[in-house]
One Martini backbone bead per residue (centre of mass of N, CA, C, O) as a GRO file, in nm:
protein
  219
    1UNK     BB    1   0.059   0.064  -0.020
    2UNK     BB    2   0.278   0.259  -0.013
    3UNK     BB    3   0.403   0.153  -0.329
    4UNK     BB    4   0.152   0.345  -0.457
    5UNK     BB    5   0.183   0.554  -0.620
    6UNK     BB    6   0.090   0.861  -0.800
    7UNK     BB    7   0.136   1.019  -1.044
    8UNK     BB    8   0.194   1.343  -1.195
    9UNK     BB    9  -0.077   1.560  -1.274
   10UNK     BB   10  -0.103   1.778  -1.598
   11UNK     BB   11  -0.168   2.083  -1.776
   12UNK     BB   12   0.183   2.093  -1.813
   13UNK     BB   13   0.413   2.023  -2.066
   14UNK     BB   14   0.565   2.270  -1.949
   15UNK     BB   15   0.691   2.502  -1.901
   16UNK     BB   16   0.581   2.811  -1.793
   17UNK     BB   17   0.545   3.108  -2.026
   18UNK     BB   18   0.587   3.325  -1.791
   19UNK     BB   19   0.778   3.292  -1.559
   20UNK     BB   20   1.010   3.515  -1.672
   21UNK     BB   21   0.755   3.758  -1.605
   22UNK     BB   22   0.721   3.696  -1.308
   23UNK     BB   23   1.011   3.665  -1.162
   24UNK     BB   24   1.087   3.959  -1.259
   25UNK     BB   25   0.864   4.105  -1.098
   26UNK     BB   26   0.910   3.979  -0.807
   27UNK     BB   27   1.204   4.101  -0.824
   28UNK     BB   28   1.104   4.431  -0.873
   29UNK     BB   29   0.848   4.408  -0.665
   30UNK     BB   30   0.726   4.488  -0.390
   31UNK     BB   31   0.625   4.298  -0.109
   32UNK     BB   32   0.318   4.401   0.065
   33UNK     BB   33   0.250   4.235   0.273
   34UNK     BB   34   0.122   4.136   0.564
   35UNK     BB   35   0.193   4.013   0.837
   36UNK     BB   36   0.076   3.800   1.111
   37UNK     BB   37   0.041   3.774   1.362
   38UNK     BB   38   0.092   3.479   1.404
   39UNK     BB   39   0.377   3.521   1.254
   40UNK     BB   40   0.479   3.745   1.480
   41UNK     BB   41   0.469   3.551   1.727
   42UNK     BB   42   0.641   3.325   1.620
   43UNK     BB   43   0.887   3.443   1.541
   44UNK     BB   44   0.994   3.588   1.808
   45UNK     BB   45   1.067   3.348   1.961
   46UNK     BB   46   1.290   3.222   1.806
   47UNK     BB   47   1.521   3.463   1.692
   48UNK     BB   48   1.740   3.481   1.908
   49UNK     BB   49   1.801   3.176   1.791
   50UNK     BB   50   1.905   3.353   1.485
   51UNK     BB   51   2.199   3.481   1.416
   52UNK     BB   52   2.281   3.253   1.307
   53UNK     BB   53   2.313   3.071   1.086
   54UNK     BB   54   2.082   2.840   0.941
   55UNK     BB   55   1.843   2.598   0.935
   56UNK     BB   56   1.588   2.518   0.675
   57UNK     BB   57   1.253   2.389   0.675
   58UNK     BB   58   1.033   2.391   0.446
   59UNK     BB   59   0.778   2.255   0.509
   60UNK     BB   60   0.778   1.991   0.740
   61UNK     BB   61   0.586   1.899   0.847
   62UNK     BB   62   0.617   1.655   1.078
   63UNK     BB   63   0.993   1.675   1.113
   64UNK     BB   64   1.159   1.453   0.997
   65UNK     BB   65   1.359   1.613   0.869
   66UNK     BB   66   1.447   1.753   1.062
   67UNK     BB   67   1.594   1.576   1.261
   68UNK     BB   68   1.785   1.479   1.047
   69UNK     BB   69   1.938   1.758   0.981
   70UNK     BB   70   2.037   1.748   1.291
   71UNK     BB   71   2.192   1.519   1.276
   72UNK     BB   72   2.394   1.615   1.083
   73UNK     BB   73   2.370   1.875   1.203
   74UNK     BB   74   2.508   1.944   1.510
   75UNK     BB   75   2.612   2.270   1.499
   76UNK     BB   76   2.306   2.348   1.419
   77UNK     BB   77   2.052   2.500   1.356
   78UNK     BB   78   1.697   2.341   1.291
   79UNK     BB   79   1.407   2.476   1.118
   80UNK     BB   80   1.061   2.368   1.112
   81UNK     BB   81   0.829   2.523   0.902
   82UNK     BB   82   0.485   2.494   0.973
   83UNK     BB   83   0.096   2.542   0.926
   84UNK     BB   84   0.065   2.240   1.092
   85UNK     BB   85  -0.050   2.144   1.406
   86UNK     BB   86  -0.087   1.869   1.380
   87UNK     BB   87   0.194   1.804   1.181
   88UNK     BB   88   0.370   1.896   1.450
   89UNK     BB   89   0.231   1.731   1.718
   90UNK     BB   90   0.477   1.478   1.546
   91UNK     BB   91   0.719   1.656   1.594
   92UNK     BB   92   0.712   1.684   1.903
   93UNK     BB   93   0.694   1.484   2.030
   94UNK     BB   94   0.970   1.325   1.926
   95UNK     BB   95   1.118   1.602   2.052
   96UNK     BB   96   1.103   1.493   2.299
   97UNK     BB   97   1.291   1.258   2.312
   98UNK     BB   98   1.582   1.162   2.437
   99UNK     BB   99   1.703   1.115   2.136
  100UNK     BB  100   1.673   1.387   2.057
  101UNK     BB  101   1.795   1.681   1.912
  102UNK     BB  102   1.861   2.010   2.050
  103UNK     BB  103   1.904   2.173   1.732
  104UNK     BB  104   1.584   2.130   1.714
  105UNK     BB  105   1.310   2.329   1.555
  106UNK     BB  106   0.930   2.372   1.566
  107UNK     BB  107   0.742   2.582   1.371
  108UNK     BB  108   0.419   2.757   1.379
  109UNK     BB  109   0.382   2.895   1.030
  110UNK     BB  110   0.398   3.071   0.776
  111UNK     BB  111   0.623   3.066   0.548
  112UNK     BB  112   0.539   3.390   0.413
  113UNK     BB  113   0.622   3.496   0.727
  114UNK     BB  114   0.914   3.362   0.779
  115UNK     BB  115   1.030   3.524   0.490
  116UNK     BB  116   0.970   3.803   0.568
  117UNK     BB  117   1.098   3.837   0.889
  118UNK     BB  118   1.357   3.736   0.840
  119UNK     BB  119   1.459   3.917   0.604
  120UNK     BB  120   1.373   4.193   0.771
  121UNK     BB  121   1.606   4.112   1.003
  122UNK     BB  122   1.865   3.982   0.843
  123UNK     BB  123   1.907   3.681   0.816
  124UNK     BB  124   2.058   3.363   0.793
  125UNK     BB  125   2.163   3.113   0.589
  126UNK     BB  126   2.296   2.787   0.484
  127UNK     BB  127   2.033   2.705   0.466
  128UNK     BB  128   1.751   2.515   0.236
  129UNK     BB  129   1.449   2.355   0.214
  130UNK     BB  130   1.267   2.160   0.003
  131UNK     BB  131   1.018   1.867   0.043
  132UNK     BB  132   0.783   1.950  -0.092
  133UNK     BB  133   0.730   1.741  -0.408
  134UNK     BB  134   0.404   1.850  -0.559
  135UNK     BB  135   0.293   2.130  -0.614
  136UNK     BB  136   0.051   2.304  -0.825
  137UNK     BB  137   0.006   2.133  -1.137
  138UNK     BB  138  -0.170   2.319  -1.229
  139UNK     BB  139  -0.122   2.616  -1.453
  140UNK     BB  140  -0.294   2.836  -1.272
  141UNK     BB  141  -0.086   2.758  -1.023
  142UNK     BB  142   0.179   2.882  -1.037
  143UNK     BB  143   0.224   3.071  -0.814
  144UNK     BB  144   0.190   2.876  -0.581
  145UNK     BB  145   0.476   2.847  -0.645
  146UNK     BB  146   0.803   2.897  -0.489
  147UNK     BB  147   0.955   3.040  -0.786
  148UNK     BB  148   0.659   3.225  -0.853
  149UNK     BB  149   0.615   3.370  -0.612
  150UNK     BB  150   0.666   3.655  -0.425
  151UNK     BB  151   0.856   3.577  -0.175
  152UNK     BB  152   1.150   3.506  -0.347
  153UNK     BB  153   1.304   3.725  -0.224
  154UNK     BB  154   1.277   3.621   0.061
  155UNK     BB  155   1.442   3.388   0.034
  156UNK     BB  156   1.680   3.481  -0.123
  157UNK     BB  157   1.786   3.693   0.096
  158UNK     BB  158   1.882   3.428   0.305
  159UNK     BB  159   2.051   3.239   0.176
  160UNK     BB  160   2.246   2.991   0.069
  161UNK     BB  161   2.179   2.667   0.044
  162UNK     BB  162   1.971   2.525  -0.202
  163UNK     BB  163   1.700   2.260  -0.167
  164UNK     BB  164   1.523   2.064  -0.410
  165UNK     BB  165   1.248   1.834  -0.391
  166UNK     BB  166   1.132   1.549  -0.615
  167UNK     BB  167   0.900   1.387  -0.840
  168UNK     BB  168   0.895   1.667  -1.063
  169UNK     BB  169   1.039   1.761  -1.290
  170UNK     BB  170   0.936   2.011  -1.384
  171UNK     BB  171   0.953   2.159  -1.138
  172UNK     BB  172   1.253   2.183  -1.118
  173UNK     BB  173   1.302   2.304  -1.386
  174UNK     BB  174   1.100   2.594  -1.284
  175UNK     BB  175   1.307   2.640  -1.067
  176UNK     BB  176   1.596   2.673  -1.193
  177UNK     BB  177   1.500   2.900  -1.392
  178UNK     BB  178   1.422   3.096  -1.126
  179UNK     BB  179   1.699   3.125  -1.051
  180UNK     BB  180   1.823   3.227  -1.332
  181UNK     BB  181   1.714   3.492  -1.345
  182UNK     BB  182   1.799   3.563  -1.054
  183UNK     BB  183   2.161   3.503  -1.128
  184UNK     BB  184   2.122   3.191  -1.063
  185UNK     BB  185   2.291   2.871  -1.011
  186UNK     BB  186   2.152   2.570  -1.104
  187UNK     BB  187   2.170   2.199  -1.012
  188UNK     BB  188   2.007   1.975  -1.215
  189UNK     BB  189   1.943   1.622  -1.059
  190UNK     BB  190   1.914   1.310  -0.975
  191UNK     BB  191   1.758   1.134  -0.716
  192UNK     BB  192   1.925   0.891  -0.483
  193UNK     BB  193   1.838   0.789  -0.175
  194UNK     BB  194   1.960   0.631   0.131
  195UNK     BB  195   1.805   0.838   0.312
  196UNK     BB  196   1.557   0.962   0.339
  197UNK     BB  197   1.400   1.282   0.432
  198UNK     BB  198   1.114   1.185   0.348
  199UNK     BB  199   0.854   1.013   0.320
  200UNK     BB  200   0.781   1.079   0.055
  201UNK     BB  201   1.088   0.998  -0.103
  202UNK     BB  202   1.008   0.668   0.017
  203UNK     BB  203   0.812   0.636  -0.126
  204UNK     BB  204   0.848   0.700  -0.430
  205UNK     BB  205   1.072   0.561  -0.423
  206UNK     BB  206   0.928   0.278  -0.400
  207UNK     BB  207   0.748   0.354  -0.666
  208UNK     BB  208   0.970   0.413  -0.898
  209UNK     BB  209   1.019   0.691  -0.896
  210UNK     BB  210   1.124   0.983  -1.020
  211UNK     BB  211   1.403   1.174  -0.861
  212UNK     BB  212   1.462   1.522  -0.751
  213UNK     BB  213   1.707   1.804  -0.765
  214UNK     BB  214   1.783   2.123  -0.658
  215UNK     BB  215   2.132   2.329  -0.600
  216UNK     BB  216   2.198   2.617  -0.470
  217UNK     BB  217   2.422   2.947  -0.427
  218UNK     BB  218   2.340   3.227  -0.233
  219UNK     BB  219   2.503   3.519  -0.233
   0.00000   0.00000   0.00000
């Protein structure tokens, strides 16, 4: 039952047309949003265990994401950002565990709140990942991916090596290429994980899906 993923269906059978015009048009005009109080009063909780650059799990649902890439880089924080009060829950509990890494933290957040105030504080990331691994499909829906999104300068701005993980091809090929609008180089490749970083990757990958990853270093 894990391993029978179903392929991701879209009416977008190549990069969105316009793509080049959203990210150019997003790239110089300002994002006028005001963030929410619940998103300025969950950021506040947390920044100043942010001042040194830090590791971010963008939209880590349950959090396992989030406890792996503390395992692995334990001399930093690792901030695991999700809207889902529910599914951060089940990485609270995890982070309760004796044996649970004590360099990560969850933040129950919406993530175009916490890269606006982030960004907006100055903090700096050494790392981002993005690891939801195939969002808004239709293409009316392009802007709600967040290469397409208003926030990317605002990802952009926090800097750091970004790393984005999918089962859908097109999504990296249309994340790569609006980095690269953005003056950013970025490696788009084929990902054979030993060790998933998240259910998703573990689940796609039993179920034969080809795995893609894109990893850039935001100047």
């Amino acid at each position: 039952m894990f391993a029978n993923s179903s392929r991701v269906v879209s009416n977008q059978p190549a990069p969105h047309p316009r793509l080049r015009e959203i990210v150019r048009r997003h790239l110089h005009m300002p994002f006028r949003r005001e963030p929410s109080a619940a998103g300025r009063a969950a950021f506040a909780a947390v920044a100043e265990n942010l001042r040194a650059p830090f590791i971010l799990d963008a939209g880590c649902g349950t959090g396992d994401s989030t406890l792996a890439l503390a395992r692995r880089f334990p001399q930093q924080i690792v901030v695991g950002v999700d809207k889902s009060a529910v599914r951060l829950a089940t990485g609270q509990r995890a982070l309760a565990r004796a044996d649970a890494p004590r360099n990560a933290q969850l933040l129950h957040c919406e993530l175009v709140d916490f890269w606006q105030l982030a960004a907006a504080a100055g903090l700096r990331c050494s790392m981002q990942y993005l690891l939801y691994p195939n969002p808004w499909p239709k293409a009316e829906h392009v802007m709600r991916r967040w290469h397409a999104h208003p926030a990317l300068p605002c990802m952009l701005a926090l800097g750091g090596t970004i790393e984005l993980r999918t089962n859908w091809a097109l999504y990296a090929e249309e994340f790569a290429f609006a980095l690269q609008v953005a003056g950013i180089t970025a490696t788009l490749e084929a990902l054979v994980p030993d060790t998933p970083l998240t259910p998703f990757e573990r689940k796609y990958r039993d179920s034969a899906h080809a795995l893609w990853r894109v990893v850039a270093a935001v100047p």
